[in-house]
N, C-alpha and C positions, 0 to 999 in steps of 0.2 A: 266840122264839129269844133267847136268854141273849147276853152280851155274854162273847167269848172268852179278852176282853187280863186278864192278870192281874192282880187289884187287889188291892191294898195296902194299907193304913192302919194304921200303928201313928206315934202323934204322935211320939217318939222318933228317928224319921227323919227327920222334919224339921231337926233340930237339924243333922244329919249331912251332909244332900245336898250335891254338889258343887258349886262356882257353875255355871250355867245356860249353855249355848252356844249363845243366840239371842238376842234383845234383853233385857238384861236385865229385873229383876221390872219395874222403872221405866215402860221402854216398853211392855213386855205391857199393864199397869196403866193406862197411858195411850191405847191404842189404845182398852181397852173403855171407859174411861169417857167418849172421844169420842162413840166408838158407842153406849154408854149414853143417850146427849142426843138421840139421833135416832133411838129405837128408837119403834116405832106403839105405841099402849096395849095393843093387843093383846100385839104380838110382847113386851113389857117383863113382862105379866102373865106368856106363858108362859115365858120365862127364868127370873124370879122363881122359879116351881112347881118346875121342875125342878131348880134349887140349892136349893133347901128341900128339897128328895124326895133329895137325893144323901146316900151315907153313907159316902161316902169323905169320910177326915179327913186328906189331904191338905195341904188349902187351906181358908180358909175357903171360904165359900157364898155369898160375893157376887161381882158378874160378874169387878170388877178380880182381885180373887183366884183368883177359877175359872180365869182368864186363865194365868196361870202352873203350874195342875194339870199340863199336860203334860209339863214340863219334869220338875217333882217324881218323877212318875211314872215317866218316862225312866230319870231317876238312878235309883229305888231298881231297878230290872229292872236296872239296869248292876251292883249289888252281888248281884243274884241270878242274875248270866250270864244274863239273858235280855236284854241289852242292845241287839240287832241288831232286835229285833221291832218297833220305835217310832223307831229312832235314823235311820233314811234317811228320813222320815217329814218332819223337821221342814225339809228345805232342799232346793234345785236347783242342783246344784256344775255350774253350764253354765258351758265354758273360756272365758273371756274371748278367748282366741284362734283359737278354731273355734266359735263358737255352736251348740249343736244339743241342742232340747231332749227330741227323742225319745231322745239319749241322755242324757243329765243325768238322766230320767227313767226310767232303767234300760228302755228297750223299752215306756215305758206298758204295763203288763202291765194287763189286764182281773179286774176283781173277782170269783171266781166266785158262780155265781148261789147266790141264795139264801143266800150267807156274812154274817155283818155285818162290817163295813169295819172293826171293829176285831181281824178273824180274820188281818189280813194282806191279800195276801204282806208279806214283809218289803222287798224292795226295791221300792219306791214313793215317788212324791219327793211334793213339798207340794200342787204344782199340783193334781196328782189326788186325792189324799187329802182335799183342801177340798172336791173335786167332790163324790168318794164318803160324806162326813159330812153335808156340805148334802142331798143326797139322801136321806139316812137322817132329817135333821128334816122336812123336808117331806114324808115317807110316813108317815100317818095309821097306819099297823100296824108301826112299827118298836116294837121293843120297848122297855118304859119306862127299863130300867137300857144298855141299847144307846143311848137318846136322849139320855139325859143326859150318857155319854160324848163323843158326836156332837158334843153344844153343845162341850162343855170344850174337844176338838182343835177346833173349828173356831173357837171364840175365841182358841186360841194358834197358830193355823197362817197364819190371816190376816196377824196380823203376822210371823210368820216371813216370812214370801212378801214382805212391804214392806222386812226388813233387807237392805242392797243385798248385802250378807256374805254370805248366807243365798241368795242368787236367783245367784251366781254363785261361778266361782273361778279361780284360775293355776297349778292344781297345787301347790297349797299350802294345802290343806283351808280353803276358804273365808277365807285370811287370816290364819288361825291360827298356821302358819308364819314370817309376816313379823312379825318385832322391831322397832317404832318407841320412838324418844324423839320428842314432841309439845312443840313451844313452848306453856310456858303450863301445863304440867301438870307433876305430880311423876311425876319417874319408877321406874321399879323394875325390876327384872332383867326379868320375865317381861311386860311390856306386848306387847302384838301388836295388830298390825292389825284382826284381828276383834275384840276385846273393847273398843278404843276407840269401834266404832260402836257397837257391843252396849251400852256404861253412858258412859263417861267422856264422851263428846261429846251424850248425850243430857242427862245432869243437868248438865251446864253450859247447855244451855238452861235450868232451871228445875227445880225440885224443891220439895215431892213432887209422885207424879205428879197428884193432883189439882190443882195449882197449873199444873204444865205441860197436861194438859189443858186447863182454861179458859184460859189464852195461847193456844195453840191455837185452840178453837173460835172466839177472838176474831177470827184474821184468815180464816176458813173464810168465803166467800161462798157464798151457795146457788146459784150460777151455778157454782161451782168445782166444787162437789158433784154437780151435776147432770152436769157433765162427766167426771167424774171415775168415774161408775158409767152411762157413756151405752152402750147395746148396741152391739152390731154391724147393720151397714146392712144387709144380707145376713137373709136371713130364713132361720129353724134353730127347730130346735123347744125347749124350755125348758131344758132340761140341758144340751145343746147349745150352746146361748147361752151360758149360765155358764159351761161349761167356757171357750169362747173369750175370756171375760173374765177369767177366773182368768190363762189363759194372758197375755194381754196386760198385767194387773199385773206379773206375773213379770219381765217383759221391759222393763218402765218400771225393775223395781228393777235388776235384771242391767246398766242402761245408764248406770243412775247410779253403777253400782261401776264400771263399768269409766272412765268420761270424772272419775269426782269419786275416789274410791276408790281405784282403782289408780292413774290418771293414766297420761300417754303420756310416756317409757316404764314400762309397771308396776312398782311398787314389786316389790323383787325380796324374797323368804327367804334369799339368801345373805349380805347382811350386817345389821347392825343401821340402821334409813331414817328419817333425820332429816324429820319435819313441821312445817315452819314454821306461824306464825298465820293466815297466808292460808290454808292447807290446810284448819287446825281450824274458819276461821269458813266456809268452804262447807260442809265437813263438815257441820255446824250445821244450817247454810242446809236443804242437804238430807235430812238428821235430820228436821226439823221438817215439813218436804213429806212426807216416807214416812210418819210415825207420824200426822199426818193423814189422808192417804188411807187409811192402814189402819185407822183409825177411821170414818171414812163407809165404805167397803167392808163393812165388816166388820157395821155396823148395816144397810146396802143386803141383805147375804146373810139375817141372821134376819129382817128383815121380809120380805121375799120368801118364806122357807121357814116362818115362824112368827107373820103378823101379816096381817089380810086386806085390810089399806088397804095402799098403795104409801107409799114414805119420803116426808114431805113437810120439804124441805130448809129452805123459807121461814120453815118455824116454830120449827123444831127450831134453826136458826142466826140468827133473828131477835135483831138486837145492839141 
């Protein structure tokens, strides 16, 4: 079975795409190369094959870059009207002030059988859509151009699900609505709320993202890690599992936008919202938390679906 979503590649596009509406390249880039450092030889081998076997000229072919294909992707379907097909895809707009993720999640709609997960529906938030790709790498008869799609969303959707923007909102399209000036930063007509956690508070921790990565992996304990990808107590069968962990990231990030992010009371869209330094250095603070976790999560999912040893945390973050 053929992969449905429409591909693309003309290098020419690249030049063109619009900036990104998720963590910028920076983050994507740094989530994988976290996960990069903790992948099993196995799962690293078959990541490897499969960005070597990809002919989409999107992105480059290594993981950081693959990292960011989705987005690319996104955009150019947005210049060809087929922009709704991938665009609910990348987040979970759940209201900061009615939580509910069976709605954020349009109704969890059911994949139909037999479809590949890159057929749609279109409305599907991230939760499910990491579910539905992991399970496409980890079934031995997914097909090879469908798997290699599978990797690319499920290395860019992971961190989606960790930007706190991305895992919530206040009726005001994840953020995107609210106008801030930030102490500490230059400002410009069009800054908002989403796009300071998306680049501008990320690369003030460090740049580039291989330099923020290894900061990073520097303060990651493997006790942190292991907690940090721990099951559920409850016994469920494998997919089942995951899904309720995918669910439970979501809702780590959703709680850092609404207590770090929005604040009490939420930063409103009606006027332009002054962020003091205090604001920008937790911002930071928890920047640096998310794009971690989304980096072990995210090497925790392809060794599971793609490597026959379990993640060994001790080694991988041995300082």
């Amino acid at each position: 079975m053929k992969a449905t979503v429409l591909a693309v590649g003309f290098p020419l596009l690249l030049l063109s795409a619009p900036q990104a509406l998720a963590w910028g390249d920076d983050g994507h880039e740094t989530v994988a190369l976290i996960a990069q450092q903790c992948l099993t030889p196995e799962a690293k081998r078959e990541v490897t094959a499969m960005l070597a076997a990809d002919t989409d000229n999107l992105t480059r072919h290594d993981i950081a870059s693959a990292a960011t294909w989705a987005d690319r992707f996104r955009d150019v379907n947005h210049r060809q009207d087929n922009y709704t097909h991938t665009q609910n895809w990348h987040f979970v707009d759940m209201e900061i002030t009615n939580p509910d993720l069976n709605s954020a999640c349009f109704g969890r709609p059911q994949l139909p059988p037999r479809e590949p997960a890159t057929g749609g529906p279109d409305q599907v938030c991230a939760v499910d859509k990491i579910a539905q790709f992991a399970g496409e790498l980890a079934a031995a008869d997914t097909d090879p151009e469908e798997r290699i799609m599978a990797l690319k969303f499920v290395l860019h959707f992971v961190g989606d699900l960790h930007q706190p923007m991305h895992s919530s909102d206040n009726h005001d399209r994840g953020g995107n609505s609210v106008k801030v000036i930030v102490d500490g930063f230059a400002h410009k007509p069009k800054d908002e709320l989403h796009g300071f956690w998306d680049t501008q508070f990320v690369d003030a921790i460090a740049t580039p993202p291989s330099a923020l990565a290894k900061k990073l992996l520097a303060q990651i304990s493997p006790d942190q890690a292991k907690q940090w990808v721990k099951p559920p107590a409850r016994a469920m069968d494998p997919d089942e599992q995951l899904l309720s962990m995918i669910e439970q990231w979501q809702s780590e990030a959703f709680d850092v936008a609404k207590t770090i992010a929005y604040g009490d009371p939420p930063l409103s869209k009606n006027t332009t919202q002054h962020l003091d330094s205090t604001y920008a250095d937790n911002a930071k603070k928890a920047i640096a938390i998310q794009l971690s976790k989304g980096g072990i999560r995210l090497a925790y999912i392809l060794n599971r679906t793609l490597g026959s040893e379990p993640s060994d945390w001790d080694t991988c973050l041995a300082h």
